[in-house]
N, C-alpha and C positions, 0 to 999 in steps of 0.2 A: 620256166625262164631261168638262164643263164646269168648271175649278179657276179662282175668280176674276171679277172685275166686269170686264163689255167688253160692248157695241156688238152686239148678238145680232144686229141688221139689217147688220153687216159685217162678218160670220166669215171662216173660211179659206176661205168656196167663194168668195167674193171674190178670191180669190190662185190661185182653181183648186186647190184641196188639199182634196181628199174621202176617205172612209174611213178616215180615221185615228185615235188610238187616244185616248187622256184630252188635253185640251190644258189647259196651265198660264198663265192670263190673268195676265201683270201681276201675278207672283210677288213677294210680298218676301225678301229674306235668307234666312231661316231655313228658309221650306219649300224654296228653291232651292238651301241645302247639303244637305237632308235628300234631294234627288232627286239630286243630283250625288256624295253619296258611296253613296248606295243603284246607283245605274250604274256607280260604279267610277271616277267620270270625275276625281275627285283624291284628296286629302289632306286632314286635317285638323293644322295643323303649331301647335306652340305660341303658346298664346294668342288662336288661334282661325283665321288666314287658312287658304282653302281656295289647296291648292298645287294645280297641275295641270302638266301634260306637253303641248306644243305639237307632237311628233313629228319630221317631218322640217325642215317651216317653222316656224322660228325667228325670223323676222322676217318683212318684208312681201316682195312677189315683185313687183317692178312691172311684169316683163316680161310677167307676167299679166293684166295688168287692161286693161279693153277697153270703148270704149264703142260701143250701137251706133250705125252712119251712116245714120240716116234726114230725111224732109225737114222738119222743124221745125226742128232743129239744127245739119246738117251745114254748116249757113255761117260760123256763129258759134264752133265749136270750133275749139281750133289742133292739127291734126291733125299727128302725126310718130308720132317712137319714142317719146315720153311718151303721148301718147294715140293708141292703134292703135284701129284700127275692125274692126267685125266687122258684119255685114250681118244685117239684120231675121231673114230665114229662119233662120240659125243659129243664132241667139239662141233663136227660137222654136222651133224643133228642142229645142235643149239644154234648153231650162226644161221640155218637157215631160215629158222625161225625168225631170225634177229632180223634177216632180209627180207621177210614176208611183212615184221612190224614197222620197217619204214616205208614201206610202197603208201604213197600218197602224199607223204607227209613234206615239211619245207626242209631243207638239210643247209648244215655251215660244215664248209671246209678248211681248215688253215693248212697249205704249203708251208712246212719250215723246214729247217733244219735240226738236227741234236748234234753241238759241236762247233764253238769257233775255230777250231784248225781242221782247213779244207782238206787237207790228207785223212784224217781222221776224225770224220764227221760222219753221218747218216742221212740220207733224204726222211723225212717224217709228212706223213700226210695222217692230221686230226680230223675226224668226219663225227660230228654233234648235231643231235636233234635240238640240243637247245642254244640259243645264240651266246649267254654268257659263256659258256664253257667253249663256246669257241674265242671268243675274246682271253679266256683264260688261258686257251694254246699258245693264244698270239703273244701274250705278256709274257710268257714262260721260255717260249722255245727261239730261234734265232730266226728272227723275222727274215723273209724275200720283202724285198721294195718295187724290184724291176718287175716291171710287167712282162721282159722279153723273158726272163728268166723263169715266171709263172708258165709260161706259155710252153715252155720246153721241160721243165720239172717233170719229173717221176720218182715215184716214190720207193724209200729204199725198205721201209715199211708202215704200217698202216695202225692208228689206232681206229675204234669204231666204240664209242661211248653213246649211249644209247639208255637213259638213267629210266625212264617209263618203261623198259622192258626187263620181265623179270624171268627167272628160272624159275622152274621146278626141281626143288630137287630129287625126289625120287624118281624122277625120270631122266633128269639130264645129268644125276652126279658130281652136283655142288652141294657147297653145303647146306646152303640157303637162298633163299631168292637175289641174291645179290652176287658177281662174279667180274673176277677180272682174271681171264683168260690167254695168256700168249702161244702164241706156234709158231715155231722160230721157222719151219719148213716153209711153211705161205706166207712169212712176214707179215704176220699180223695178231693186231690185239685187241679182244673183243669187254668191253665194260659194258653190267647193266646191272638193274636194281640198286645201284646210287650214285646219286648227285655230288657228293664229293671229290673236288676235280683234283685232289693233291694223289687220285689214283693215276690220270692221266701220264702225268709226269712220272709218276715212280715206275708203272711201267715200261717207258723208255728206260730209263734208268737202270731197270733190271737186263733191260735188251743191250744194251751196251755194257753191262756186265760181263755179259756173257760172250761179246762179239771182239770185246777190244783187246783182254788177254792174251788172245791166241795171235794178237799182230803185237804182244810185247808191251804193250801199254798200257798203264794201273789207271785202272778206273776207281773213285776213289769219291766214300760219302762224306765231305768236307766245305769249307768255303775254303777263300784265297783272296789274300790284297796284296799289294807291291807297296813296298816303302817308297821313299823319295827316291833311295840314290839304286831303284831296280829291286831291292832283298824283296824276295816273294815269302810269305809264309801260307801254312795250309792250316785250316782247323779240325781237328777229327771230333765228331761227335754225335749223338743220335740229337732227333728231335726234342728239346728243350734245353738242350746243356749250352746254349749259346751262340752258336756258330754264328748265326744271321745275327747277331746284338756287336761280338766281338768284332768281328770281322769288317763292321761301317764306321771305321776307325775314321776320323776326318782327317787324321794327318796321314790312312793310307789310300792309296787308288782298290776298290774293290773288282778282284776279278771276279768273285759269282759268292754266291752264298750257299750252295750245298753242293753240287755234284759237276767233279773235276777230273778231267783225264791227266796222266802225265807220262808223255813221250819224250822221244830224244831230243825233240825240240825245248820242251819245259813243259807250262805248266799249262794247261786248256779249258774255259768253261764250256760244260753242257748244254745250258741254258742262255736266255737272253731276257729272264729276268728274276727277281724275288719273290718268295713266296713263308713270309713272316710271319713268325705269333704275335699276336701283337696283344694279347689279355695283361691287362692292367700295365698299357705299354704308355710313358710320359714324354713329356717333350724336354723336359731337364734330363735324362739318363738317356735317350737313344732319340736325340731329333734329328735326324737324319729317315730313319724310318718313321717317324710320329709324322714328317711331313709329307709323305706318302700316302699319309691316311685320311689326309686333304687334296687331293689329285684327281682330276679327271684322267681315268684311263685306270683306276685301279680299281680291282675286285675287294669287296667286304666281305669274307665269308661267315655267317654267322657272329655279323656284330649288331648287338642292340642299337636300335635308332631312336628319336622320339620323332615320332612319323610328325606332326604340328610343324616345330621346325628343323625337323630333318639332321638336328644335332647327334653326333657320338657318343655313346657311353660304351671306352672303352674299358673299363673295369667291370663291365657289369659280364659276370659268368652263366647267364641263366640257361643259356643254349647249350653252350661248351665250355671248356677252359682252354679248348684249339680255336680260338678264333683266328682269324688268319687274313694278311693283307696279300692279293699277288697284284706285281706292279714291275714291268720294265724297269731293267739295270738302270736305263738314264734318267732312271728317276732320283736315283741317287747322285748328289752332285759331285762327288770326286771316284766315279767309276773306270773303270778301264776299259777304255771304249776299244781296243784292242781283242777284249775276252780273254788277256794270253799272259804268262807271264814266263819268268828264266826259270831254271831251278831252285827249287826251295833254298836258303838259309835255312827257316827255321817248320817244324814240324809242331803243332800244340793237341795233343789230344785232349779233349774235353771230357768231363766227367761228371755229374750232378751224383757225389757219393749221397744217398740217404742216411749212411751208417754215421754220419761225419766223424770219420777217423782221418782220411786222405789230407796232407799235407794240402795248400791251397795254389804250391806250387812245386814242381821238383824235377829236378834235371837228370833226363835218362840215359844211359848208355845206349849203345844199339841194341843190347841185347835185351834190353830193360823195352824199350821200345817198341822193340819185335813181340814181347810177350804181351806188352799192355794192346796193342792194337789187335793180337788174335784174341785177346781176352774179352776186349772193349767193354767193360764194367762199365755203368752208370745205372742207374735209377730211370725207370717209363716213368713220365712226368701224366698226371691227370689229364684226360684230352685226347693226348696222342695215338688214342687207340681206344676200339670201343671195351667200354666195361673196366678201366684205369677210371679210378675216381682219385688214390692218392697214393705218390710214389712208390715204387716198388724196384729192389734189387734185381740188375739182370747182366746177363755179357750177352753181348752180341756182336759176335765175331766180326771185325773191321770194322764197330762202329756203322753196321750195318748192315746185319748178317738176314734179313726181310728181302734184300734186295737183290744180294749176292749169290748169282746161279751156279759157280763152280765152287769147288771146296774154297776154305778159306785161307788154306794151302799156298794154294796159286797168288792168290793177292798179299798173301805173307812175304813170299819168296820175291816175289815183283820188287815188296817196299823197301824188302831189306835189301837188294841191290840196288837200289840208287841211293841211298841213304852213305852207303858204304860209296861208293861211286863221285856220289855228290858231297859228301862231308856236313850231313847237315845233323844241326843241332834238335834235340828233341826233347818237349817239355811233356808234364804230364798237370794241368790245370785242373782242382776241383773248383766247379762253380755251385758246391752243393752246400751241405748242412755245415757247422762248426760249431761248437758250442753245448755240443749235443746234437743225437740222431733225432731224424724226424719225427714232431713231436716235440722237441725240449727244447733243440736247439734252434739257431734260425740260420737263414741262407746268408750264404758269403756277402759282401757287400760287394755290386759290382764295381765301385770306386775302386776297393781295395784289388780285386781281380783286374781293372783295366792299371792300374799303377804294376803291379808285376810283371803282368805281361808287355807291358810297354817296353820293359828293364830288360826282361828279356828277348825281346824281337829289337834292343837298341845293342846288346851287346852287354850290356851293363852287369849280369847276372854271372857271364862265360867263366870268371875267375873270383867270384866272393867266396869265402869260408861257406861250407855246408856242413848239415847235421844230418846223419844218416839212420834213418828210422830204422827201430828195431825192431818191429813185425815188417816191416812192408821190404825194407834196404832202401827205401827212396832217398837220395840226396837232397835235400832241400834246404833253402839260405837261412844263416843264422841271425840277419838279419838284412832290413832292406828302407830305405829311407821314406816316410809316410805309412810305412806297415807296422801296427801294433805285434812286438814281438810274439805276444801272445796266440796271435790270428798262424805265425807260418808255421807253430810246432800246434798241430792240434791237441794235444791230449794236454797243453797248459788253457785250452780254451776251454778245459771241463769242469768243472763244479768236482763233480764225483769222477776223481781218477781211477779208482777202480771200473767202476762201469765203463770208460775208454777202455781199458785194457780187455775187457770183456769183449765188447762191441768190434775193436780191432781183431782181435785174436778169431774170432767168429766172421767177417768179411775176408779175412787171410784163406781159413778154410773153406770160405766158398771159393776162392781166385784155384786152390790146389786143386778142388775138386774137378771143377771145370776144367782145366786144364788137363786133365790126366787123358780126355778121347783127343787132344791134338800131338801126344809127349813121342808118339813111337814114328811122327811124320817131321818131325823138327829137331835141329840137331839140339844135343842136349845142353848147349850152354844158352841159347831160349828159355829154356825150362827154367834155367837157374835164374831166372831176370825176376822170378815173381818174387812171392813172399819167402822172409829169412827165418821166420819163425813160426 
């Protein structure tokens, strides 16, 4: 039995999926709790979100994902440990199997889209065995309403998540029972062996990586809001440095909280909605998202309940430290129901330095700019990834180099033409340690992080005196109204100024190191953006 408006001319035998049991087209909310708690597959916790259990994977696996190397693509892909290859046969092996484990079974499907601007968008079709995760396509990706529009959809490609089916791997060539697989030749992307749906999305994400460059437009791991009077800013940073916290500014309109194209048009969400940490998240520092985590229609991933009265504990880590809310943009009350926005004013890349040497603000050149974003320094935060239990030094290239299927090149040279183009302002934000590296010292205050950045996405910052750091060159203000002078020069926030000097001088030669496999692809006044010392 057919549930739902859809494209009767491009069913699941399109996908190779026959004999299967009821399928649920392009569910809304309510009938996708009613099949999600009828299977058992969550909770119902007060107020209405459906909780659910992610199992062993907690976070995303990167050592699993794989794409395959065939001849359309394999020239264009920057192939290593971030993107492993797996060969056509295998692929085709495994999915058939994959097609043999849903014959019988009920399936959900969501029609969306990846992309508020209709020039440069993607058809997406989500096919789930289990009903939450199809509810969690529906939150995530940019909903169809029309039923005529259902009816005429096709898809421009295809995930197939599939969490009860597992690999072998010495027969199919993963690493372990668990894989998320793309083939950009069949459009399509296969998940199984885990429940953790924030794979869903990041493979779109990786597919539009890879799709949108070659039409000129940066795709781009960030969030985005618009001021009042239009100034868009973008956030760059990996998972935990902020984006989703800074970014649900009240006094701004949020265009998306992580994954943003930017065309000639401006600025464009991927998505159609959030998907939050929310561990030991309060209703005094981020209500805005705290009130999301009383909503029907959002997902709990991995948050403690007390099943009696169905109360939150959201501080409590015992699962994970990723806990996670996903919940539609208009869930947020001052979103940009547009998806869109102009050209950036201002650029913030994010950082959760461990070292805490990094200035807690500082204003880049482009050139400064260009090197911090190939570099993309920050700290894996506990959670975000299986076997992180506590902070750890890392770059990854664009603030997202997991995701990123061509070199990092190409999104380098993209940023730095419009930047140049557009004239925008670039900041470099730590939201991390001060006072000492982790361990000694403790995390920035986010008061004092939302007071700077405010200064500087108001303009307020453009022409104060700066002090320009002598390991790093960073410029950063010599002072700033509400900020303890102590907090903007780190190395006065140290107890033991020698140990800063240390600590700095030791973070400096990780950025050079790193830096040396991109020096002979980038002109050489990049190079000169990083460390002076």
């Amino acid at each position: 039995m057919a549930i739902g408006a859809h494209n009767e001319e491009y069913g699941l035998e399109k996908h190779g999926i026959e004999n299967y049991g009821n399928v649920y087209w392009t569910c809304p909310p309510p009938v996708l709790y009613e099949e999600a708690i009828r299977r058992r597959e969550g909770t119902i916790s007060y107020r209405g979100p459906l909780v659910v259990r992610t199992g062993e994977y907690t976070g995303r696996s990167p050592n699993d994902r794989f794409l395959v190397e065939e001849s359309t693509t394999k020239d264009e892909i920057n192939w290593g440990s971030t993107n492993r290859s797996i060969s056509p046969d295998k692929f085709d092996a495994l999915f058939l199997r994959l097609q043999a484990y849903l014959q019988g079974k009920d399936i959900f499907v969501q029609d969306c889209y990846a992309g508020t601007d209709e020039e440069n968008r993607i058809s997406v079709r989500v096919i789930t065995e289990d009903a939450w995760h199809s509810l969690f396509a529906r939150n995530m990706f940019v909903r169809i309403n029309n039923d005529d529009e259902l009816r005429s959809f096709v898809p421009g490609f295809t995930v197939i998540n599939a969490p009860g089916f597992h690999a072998t791997p010495g027969y199919d060539g993963t690493r372990s029972e668990a894989f998320v697989i793309a083939n950009f030749e069949k459009k399509l992307v296969i998940i199984g062996g885990t429940s953790y749906a924030g794979e869903i999305k990041k493979s779109i994400f990786s597919v539009l990586n890879f799709i949108l460059p070659g039409k000129g437009v940066l795709s781009m791991h960030c969030s985005a809001n618009n001021g009042k009077d239009g100034d868009c800013a973008l956030f760059f940073g990996l998972s935990g440095t902020g984006k989703t916290t800074l970014s649900a500014d009240p006094n701004r309109r949020l265009i998306g909280d992580d994954e943003h194209g930017w065309s000639d048009n401006g600025i464009f969400n991927f998505e159609g909605g959030c998907y939050a940490k929310v561990i030991n998240l309060s209703k005094e520092a981020e209500p805005e998202i705290y009130e999301c985590t009383r909503r029907f229609g959002t997902i709990l991933e991995n948050v403690q309940i007390d099943h009696r009265w169905r109360r939150l504990d959201l501080d409590d880590k015992s699962l994970t430290e990723n806990t996670r809310a996903a919940y539609p943009i208009a869930f947020i009350p001052n979103f940009e129901e547009s998806g869109k926005g102009n050209h950036p004013k201002n650029i913030i890349f994010l950082t959760a330095d461990a070292f805490g040497v990094m200035p807690p603000i500082s204003k880049l050149t482009t050139e400064q700019a260009m090197y911090h974003f190939i570099s993309g320094y920050t700290a894996k935060v506990a959670g975000t990834e299986r076997g992180i239990v506590e902070p750890q030094a890392t770059f990854s290239a664009c603030f997202g180099a997991a995701f990123m299927i061509r070199s990092p090149i190409v999104y380098a040279k993209l940023l730095g033409e419009k930047i140049r183009k557009h004239e925008v302002n670039c900041w470099l934000v730590n939201t991390g340690w001060t006072g000492g590296a982790y361990g000694v010292g403790h995390r920035i205050s986010i008061k004092h992080t939302r007071t700077l950045l405010n200064d500087a996405l108001e303009g307020k910052l453009n022409n104060v005196p700066t002090i320009q750091d002598p390991v790093f060159g960073l410029a950063y203000p010599s002072e700033c109204p509400g900020i303890p002078t102590e907090i903007l020069n780190p190395r006065n926030s140290w107890d033991d100024k020698e140990a800063y000097d240390i600590k700095a001088k030791e973070l400096a030669e990780l950025f050079k190191t790193n830096f040396k496999q991109y020096e002979k692809d980038v002109d050489p006044s990049i190079a000169k953006g990083g460390p002076i010392a």
